[in-house]
C-alpha positions in Angstrom: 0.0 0.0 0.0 1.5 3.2 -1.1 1.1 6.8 1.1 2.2 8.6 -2.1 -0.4 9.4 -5.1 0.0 7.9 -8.2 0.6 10.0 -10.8 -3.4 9.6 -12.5 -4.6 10.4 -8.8 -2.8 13.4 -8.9 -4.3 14.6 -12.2 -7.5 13.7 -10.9 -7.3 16.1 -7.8 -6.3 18.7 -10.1 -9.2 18.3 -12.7 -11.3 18.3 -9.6 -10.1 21.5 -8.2 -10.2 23.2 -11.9 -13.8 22.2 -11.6 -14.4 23.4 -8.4 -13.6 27.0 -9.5 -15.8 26.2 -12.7 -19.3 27.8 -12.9 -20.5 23.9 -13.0 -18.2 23.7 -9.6 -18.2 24.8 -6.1 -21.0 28.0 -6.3 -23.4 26.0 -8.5 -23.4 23.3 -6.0 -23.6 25.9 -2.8 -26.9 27.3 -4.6 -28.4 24.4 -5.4 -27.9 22.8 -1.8 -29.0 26.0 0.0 -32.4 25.9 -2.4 -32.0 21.8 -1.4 -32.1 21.2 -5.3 -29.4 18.8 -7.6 -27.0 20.4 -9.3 -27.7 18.9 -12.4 -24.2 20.7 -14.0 -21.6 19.2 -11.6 -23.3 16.1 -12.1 -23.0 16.5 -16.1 -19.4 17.4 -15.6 -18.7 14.9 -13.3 -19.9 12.6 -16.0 -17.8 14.8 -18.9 -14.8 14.1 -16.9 -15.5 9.9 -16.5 -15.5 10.4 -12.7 -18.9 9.0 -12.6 -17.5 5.6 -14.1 -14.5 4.8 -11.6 -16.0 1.9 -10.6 -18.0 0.8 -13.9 -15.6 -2.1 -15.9 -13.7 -0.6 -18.5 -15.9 -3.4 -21.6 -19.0 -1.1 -20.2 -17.3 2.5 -20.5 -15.7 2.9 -17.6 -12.7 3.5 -15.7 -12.2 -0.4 -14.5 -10.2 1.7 -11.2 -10.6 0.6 -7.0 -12.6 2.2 -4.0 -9.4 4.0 -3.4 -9.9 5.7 -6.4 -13.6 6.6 -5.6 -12.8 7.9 -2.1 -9.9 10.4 -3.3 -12.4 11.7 -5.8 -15.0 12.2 -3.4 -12.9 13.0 -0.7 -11.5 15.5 -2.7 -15.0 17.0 -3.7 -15.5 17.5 -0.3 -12.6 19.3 0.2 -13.5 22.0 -2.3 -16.9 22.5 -0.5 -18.5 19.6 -2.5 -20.5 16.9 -1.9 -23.0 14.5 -3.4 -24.9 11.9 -1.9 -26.1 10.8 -5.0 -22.6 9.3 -5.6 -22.8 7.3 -2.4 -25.8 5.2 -3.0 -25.6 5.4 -7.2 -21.8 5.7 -8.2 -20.1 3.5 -5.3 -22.8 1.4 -4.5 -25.2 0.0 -6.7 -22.2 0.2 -9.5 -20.4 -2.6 -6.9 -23.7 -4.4 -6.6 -23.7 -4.7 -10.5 -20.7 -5.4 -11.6 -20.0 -7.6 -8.9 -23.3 -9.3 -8.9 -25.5 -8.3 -11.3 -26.6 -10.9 -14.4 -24.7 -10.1 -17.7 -27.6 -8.6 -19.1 -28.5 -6.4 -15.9 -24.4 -5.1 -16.5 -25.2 -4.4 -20.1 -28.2 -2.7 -19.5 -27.5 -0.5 -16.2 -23.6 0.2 -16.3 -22.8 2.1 -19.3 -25.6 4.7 -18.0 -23.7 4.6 -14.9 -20.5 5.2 -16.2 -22.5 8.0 -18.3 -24.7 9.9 -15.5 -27.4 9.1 -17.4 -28.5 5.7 -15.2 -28.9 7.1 -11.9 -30.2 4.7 -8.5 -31.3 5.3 -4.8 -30.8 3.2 -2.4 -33.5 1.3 0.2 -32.7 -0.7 3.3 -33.5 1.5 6.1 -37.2 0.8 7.3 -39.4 2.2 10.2 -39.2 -0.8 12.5 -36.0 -2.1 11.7 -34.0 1.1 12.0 -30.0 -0.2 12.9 -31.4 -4.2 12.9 -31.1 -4.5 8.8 -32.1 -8.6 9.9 -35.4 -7.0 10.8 -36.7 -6.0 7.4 -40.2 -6.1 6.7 -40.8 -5.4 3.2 -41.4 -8.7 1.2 -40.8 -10.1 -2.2 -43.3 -13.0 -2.7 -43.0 -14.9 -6.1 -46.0 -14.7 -8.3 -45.8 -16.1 -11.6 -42.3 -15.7 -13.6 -41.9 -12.8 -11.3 -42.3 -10.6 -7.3 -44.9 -8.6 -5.9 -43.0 -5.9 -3.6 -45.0 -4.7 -0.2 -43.6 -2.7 2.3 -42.4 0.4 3.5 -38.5 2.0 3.6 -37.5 5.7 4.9 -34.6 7.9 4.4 -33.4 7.3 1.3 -31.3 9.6 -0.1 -31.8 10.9 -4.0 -35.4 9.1 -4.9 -36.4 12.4 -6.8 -33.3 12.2 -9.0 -33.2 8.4 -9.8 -34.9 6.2 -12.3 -34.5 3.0 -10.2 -34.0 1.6 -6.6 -31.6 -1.0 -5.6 -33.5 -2.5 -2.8 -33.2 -4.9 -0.3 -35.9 -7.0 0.9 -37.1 -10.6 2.5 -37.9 -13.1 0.1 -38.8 -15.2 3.2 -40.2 -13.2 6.4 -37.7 -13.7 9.6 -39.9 -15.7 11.3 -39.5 -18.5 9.1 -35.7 -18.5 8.5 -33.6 -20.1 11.6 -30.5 -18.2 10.5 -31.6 -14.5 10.7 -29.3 -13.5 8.0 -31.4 -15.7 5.2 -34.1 -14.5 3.1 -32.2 -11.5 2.1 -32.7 -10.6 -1.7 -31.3 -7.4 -4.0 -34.2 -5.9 -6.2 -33.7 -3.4 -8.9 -37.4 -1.3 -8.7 -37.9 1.5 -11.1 -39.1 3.9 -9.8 -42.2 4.7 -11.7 -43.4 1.6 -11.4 -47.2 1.3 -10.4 -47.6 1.0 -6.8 -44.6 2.8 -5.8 -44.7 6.1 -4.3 -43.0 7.9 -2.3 -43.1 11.1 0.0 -40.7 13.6 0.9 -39.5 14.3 5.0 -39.0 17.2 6.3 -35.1 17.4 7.1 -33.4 20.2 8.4 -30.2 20.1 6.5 -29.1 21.8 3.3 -29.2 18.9 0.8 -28.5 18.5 -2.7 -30.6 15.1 -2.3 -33.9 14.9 -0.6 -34.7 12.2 2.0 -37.9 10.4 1.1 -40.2 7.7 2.5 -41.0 5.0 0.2 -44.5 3.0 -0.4 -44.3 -0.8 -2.0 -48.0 -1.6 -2.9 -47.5 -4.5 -4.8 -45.0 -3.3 -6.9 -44.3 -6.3 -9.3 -41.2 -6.9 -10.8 -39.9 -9.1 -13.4 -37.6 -12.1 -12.0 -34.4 -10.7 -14.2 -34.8 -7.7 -11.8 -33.1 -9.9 -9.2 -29.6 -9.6 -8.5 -27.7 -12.6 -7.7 -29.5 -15.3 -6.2 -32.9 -15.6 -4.4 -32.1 -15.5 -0.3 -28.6 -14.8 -0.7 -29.0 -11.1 -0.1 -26.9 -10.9 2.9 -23.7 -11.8 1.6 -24.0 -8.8 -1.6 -24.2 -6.3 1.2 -21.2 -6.6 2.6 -19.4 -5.6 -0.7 -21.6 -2.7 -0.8 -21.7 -1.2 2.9 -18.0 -1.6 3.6 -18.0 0.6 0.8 -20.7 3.0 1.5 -18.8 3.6 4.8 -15.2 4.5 3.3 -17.3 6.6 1.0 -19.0 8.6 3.8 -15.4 9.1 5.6 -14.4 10.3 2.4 -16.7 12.7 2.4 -16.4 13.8 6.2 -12.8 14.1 5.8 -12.6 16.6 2.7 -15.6 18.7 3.9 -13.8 19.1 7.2 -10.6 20.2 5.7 -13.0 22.2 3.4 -14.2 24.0 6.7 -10.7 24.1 8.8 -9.4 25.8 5.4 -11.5 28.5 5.5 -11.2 28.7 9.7 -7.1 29.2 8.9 -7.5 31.9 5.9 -9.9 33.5 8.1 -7.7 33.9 11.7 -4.4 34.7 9.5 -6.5 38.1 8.6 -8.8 39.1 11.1 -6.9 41.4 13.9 -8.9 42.1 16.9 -5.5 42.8 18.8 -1.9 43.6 17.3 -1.5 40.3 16.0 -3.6 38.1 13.4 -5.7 35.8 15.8 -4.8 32.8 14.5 -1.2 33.4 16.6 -3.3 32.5 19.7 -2.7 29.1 21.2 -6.6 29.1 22.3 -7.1 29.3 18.4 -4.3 27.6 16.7 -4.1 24.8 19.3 -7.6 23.4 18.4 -7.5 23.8 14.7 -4.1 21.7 14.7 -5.8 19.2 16.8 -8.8 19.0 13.8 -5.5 19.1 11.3 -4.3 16.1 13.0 -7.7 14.0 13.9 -8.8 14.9 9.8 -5.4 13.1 8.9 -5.5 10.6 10.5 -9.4 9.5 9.3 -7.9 10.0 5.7 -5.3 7.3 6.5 -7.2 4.9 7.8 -10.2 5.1 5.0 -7.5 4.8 2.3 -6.2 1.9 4.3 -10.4 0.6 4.0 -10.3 1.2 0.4 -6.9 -0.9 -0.2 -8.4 -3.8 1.6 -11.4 -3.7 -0.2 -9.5 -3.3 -3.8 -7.4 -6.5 -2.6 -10.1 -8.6 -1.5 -9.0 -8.5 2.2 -11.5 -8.7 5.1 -12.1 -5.1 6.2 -15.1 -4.5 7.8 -13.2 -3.4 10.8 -11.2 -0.9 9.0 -14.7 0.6 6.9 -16.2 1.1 10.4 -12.9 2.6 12.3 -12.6 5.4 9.2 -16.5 6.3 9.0 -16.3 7.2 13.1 -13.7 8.7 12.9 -13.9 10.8 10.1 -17.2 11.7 11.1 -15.6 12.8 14.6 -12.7 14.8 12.5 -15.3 16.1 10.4 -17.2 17.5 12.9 -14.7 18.6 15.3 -13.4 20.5 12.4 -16.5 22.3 11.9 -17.2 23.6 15.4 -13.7 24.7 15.4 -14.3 26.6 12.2 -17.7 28.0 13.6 -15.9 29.0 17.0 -12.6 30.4 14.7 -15.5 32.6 13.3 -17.0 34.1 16.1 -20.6 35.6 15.2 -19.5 35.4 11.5 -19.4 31.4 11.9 -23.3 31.7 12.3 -23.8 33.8 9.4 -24.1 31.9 5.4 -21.4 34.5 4.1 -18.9 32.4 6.0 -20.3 29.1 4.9 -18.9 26.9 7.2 -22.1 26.2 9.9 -24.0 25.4 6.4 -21.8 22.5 6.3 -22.4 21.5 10.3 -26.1 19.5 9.2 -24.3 17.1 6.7 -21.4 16.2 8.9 -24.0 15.6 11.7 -25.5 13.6 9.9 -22.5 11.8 8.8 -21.8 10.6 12.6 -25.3 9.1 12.5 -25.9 7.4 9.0 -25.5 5.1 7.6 -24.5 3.7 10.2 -24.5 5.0 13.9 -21.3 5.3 16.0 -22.8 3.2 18.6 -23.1 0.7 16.3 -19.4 1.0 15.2 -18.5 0.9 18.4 -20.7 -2.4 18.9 -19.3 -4.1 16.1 -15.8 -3.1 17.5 -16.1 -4.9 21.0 -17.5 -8.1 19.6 -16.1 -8.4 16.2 -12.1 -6.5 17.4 -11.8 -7.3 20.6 -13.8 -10.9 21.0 -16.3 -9.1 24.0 -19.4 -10.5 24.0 -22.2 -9.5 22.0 -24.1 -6.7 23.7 -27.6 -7.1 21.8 
């Protein structure tokens, strides 16, 4: 595992940073996410530029590159002020889930539009009574005919408005009949204009560039070539896509939190309230180093996530360690920046308490840090399980 970028990684950051100052870049997106509307024109350019197709094979028009890959580019997005959820639960995830598992004619039909922007999917695991228990799932796929009638319920889920279908998770045989609570599992792809699904949006306080929606399965049927993989086997497809999701999310919590520590340090080398700049005070400069430090060390151990996942190594443990704490950097970054502010740290001009909701939220999806620290204790250190 190198420390050092390669020499396409470093052309990447730079592209990225030539868009950022673009018109399509970093004040599009600000707009857009303060009117909680996509910014359809860093999504095109993303797609102009073949970021969007990292993960797609390079026989369906992509890159054919890693996770690593995926988390400097978004990591880097973020760090510009940038950040898409979109690319979480569409460009990482259900691109894994397709080329990894997806039928030869689900890869020729989905991931070229991937690769393109053009194919665009949400994500749907989270339901109402199941909340961190994914073995809890209600929504149920029963087989009718050559194909599945869909009924249940999922909410927050990120990006419905902007995507054409859902890769969803569901039982294909309820938990009360399966001994081994991991069975019955099964990957759907739903489009979403199918009849019986709806959806409605919740009221979030956060300045999004991706709604959060509740979603409505009222016997939504669905052909049996929209199942990925194999009926029941659900469970073990995650894994390849939630490791992922969670290096993804650090990658994001890490660049907006350098994002927001860069603009605390511009802003405390020019402000004098004294004789001196007040970024020469320890009781500033001490905790914005201590952000400089925490931020580094969550990038390190999310491109040490990433490597393990490019090389087929176990690394659940590694996915959950960089999505806590880069969420914890993240944040810590951001109430530093907003106290480095003073007054103007509360204001929009200065931007960076606009990015306080989305690193909140960060620490709590997709995946709790109580829940990290569960996994930790039983799955790190052998302690017995607490639940």
């Amino acid at each position: 595992m190198s420390f050092e970028l390669a020499p396409e990684e470093q052309l990447m950051v730079q592209a990225v940073r030539e868009l950022a100052a673009s018109p399509a870049g970093r004040a599009h997106w600000r707009e857009r996410a303060l009117a909680n509307e996509f910014p359809e024109r860093l999504w095109d350019a993303l797609a102009a530029a073949g970021f969007l197709g990292i993960l797609v094979p390079q026989e369906y028009g992509g890159a054919g590159l890693g996770l690593r890959e995926m988390a400097l580019l978004m990591e880097t997005l973020g760090a510009e002020g940038m950040a898409l959820l979109l690319m979480i639960v569409s460009t990482t995830m259900s691109t894994i889930a397709l080329a990894r598992h997806g039928s030869p004619e689900q890869k020729r039909r989905y991931l070229p539009g991937l690769a393109q922007g053009t194919t665009r999917f949400c994500f749907a695991i989270t339901e109402p009574n199941a909340g961190s228990n994914s073995f809890r799932l209600e929504t149920l796929a029963t087989r009718d005919g050559d194909g599945y009638r869909i009924r249940g319920q999922k909410y927050f889920i990120s990006g419905v408005e902007q995507a054409q279908h859902c890769l969803l998770v569901t039982r294909t045989t309820p938990a009360r009949d399966v001994t081994d609570k991991r069975a019955g599992l099964s990957l759907f792809i739903v489009d979403t204009d199918a009849p019986g699904f709806t959806k409605q949006v919740q009221d979030t306080a956060l300045n999004e560039t991706e709604r959060q929606w509740t979603l409505f399965f009222d016997d939504v049927r669905v052909p049996r070539a929209s199942l990925i993989g194999d009926e029941g086997a659900g469970h073990r497809y995650l894994f390849d896509l939630l490791n992922p999701e969670r290096v993804v999310s650090a990658a994001i919590a890490t660049g907006l939190g350098r994002y927001v520590l860069g603009r605390a340090v511009a802003y405390t080398r020019d402000r004098k309230v004294f004789s001196v700049p007040i970024g020469a005070h320890q009781g500033l400069a001490h905790p914005m180093a201590l952000a400089a430090a925490h931020l580094e060390l969550a990038a390190l151990m999310t491109r040490k996530a990433a490597w393990l996942f490019d090389n087929g190594k176990p690394g659940g443990a590694e996915a959950n360690v960089a999505k806590m704490a880069a969420a914890d950097a993240g944040l810590e970054a951001c109430d530093v920046a907003i106290q480095a502010h003073g007054g103007n740290g509360f204001t929009r001009e200065y931007e960076v308490v606009t990015y306080w909701p989305l690193l909140r939220l960060i620490k709590t999806a997709p995946v709790s840090r109580e829940m990290i620290l569960n996994y930790i204790g039983e799955h790190v250190l052998g302690l017995p399980r607490s639940y």
